[in-house]
N, C-alpha and C positions, 0 to 999 in steps of 0.2 A: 543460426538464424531461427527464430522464434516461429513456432508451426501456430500459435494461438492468437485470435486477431482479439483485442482486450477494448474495450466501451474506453474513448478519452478522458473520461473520468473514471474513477472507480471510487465502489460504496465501500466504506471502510464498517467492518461489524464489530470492533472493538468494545464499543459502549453500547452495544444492544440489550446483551444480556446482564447478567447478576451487579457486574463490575459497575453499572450505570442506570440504564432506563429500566431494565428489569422489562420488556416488553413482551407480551402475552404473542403466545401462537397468531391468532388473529392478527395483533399490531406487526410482528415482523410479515408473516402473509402479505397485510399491506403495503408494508414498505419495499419487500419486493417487486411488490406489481406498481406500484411509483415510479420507483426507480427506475424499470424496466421504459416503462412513460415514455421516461425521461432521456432516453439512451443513455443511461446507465445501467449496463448489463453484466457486469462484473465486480463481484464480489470480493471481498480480502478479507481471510479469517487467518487465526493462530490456535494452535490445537490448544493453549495456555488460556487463550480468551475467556474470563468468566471461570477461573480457573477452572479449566478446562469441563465445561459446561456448554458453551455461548452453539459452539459447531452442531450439537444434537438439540438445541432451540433451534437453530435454523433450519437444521434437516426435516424436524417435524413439519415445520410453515412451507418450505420449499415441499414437501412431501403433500401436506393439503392443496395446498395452491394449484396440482396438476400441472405447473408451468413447464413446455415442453425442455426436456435440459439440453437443448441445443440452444434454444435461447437466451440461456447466460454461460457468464465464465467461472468457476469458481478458483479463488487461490486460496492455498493456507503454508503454514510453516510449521516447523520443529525444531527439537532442539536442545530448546530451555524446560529444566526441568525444577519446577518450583515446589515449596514447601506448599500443599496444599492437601484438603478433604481427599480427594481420586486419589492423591498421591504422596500415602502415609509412608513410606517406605525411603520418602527424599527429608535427607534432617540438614540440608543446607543448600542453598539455591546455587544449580551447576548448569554444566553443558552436556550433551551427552549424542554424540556423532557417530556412533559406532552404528554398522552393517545392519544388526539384525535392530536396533531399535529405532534409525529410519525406518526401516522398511514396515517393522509393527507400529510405529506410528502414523504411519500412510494409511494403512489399512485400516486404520483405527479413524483416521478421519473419514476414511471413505463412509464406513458403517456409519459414522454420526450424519455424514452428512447428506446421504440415502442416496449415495451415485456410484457410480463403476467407475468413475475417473476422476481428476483433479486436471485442469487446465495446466497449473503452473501453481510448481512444488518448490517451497524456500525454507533453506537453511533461514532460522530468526538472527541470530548472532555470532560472530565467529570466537571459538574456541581457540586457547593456545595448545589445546593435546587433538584438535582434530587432525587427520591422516587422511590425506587427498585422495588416496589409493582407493581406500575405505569409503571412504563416500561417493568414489566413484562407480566403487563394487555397487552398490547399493541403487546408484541412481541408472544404470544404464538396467538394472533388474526388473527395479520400476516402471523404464519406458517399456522395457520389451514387451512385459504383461501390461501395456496400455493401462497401467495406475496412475502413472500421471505422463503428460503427454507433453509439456516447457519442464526446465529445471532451472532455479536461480536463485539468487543469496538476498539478504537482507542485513543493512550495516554494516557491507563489508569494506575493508579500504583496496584502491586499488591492488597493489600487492599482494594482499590474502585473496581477491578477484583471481588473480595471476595465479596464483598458488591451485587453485581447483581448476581453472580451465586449461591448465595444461591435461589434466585429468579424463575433463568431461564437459560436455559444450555447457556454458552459461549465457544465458537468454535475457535472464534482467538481474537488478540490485535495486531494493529498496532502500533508498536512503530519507533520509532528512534535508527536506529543500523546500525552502519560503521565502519568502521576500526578505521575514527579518533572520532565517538560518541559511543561508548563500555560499554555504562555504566549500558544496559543493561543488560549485560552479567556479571559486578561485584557487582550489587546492588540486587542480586536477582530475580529480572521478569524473566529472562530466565531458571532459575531454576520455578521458582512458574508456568510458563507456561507448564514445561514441566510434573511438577508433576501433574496438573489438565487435562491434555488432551486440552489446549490450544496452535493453533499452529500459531505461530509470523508472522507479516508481515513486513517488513521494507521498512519506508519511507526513503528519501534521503540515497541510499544505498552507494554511492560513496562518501556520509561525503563530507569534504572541501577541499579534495586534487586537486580539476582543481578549484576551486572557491578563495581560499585564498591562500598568502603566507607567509605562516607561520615556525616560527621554525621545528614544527609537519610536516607541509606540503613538506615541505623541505627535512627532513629527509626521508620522505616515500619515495617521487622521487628519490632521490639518491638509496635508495635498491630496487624499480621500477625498473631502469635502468640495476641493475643489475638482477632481475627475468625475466625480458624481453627477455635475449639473453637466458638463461632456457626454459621459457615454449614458447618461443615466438607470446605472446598473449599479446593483450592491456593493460594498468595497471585498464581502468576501466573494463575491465575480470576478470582479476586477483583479483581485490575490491572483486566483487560478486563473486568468488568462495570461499574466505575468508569468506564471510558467509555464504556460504553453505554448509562451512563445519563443524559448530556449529554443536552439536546434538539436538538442540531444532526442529531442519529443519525450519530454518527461510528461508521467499518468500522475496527476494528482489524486491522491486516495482520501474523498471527503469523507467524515465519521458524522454528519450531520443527520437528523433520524425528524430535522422541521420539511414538513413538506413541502410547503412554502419558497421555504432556501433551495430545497432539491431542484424545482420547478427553475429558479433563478439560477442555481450553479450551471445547468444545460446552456446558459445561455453564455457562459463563458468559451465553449470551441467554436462559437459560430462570430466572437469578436476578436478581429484583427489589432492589438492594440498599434498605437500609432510607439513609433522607435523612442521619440524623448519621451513621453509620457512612461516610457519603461525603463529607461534611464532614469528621469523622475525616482521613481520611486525605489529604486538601486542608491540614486544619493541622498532621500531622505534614510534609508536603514542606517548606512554606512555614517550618516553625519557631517559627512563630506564630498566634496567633486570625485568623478570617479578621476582613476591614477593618470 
């Protein structure tokens, strides 16, 4: 059971730094203190973000900003070890799960990211030579000396889930879940979450509907247009109250940096969507009735 109470939303920092907006101390300062606004009070980083950059950008802004650090959450993850500038020593993009390089990767985020703790600690992706033992070594280390305080995976399939919680308790899994990527939802993890006391995070929560044009995509916009003059709220509101109405209680992780949108995504925990309107839009992705 997860000891960390996390914002219904969460700010995704992916595209803050180098990788995207490239946003100055000052703009992320801001962005925090928005989002905060907003109740959105927790954050999602990967020590990889901005190859491996983006976390000591935010630490600085979180560091000026004086914001008391009780009043957010922070997460990040490890893991993946890529071909980059910090890390001239990797000549092929791997996995890397062993004891002492969580643990100096923990620590390594903490310093960038100017706290004594991490709310909730995630494996990014699962390896076929990880060793549950081992990671478990590692993570019950971390609780003890109050480094990070949740522990949970990112990508994993049910059964590699199974695989580490016999180990060591797991609290959440970040998956991939949108109206147009659902397959969480019909392949089982979100059932399997729900019966372990695992509770979901989702990346890319707005799926490919402002990014592609597609048949799927197409179809959504057209019954968009028509919920639109209903609820009269955004369609990427509208996205994320779609999965907030799952009973798993999945946390959609927006990467949005328009203030605008931030202002408007808050508005999505406080709408009840109506049951066919969520069906609606379950049988425009699919293209079909549901089964």
């Amino acid at each position: 059971m997860s000891k960390t109470v996390l914002s219904p939303i969460i700010s995704g920092t992916m595209n803050w730094g180098v990788w995207d907006k490239n946003l100055t101390t000052k703009e992320m300062e801001n962005m925090i203190q928005v989002s905060i606004e907003n109740k959105i009070t927790t954050f999602d980083h990967a020590d990889i973000y901005g190859s491996y950059t983006t976390e000591a950008d935010f630490g600085k802004a979180f560091h000026a900003s004086k914001i008391d650090r009780e009043k957010l959450q922070l997460i990040t993850k490890c893991g993946i070890q890529m071909i980059a500038e910090k890390r001239p020593q990797n000549k092929i993009k791997h996995y890397d799960y062993s004891k002492d390089y969580i643990i100096k990767s923990v620590e390594s985020s903490l310093k960038n990211l100017k706290t004594d703790y991490v709310d909730v600690f995630l494996l990014h992706r699962p390896s076929p030579l990880m060793q549950a033992d081992e990671i478990a070594e590692a993570v019950e280390k971390l609780k003890g000396e109050g480094k990070i305080i949740d522990f949970g995976l990112s990508n994993f399939t049910s059964s590699q889930t199974e695989l580490i919680r016999q180990k060591t308790e797991v609290s959440y899994n970040q998956v991939q879940f949108s109206a147009t990527h659902y397959e969480a939802m019909t392949d089982g993890s979100l059932d399997y979450m729900q019966t372990n006391g695992i509770r979901p995070l989702s990346w890319n929560p707005l799926g490919t509907v402002f990014r592609e044009d597609t048949k799927q995509t197409r179809r959504l916009k057209k019954l968009f247009s028509t919920l639109l003059e209903k609820y009269h709220l955004g369609a990427d509101t509208l996205l994320l109250s779609w999965i907030l109405k799952h009973p798993a209680k999945v946390i959609p992780i927006a990467g949005t940096v328009n203030i605008a949108r931030i202002q408007s995504l808050s508005k999505a925990i406080e709408l009840d969507m109506d049951t066919e309107d969520w069906f609606a839009i379950w049988t425009e992705s699919m293209g079909d009735d549901v089964p």
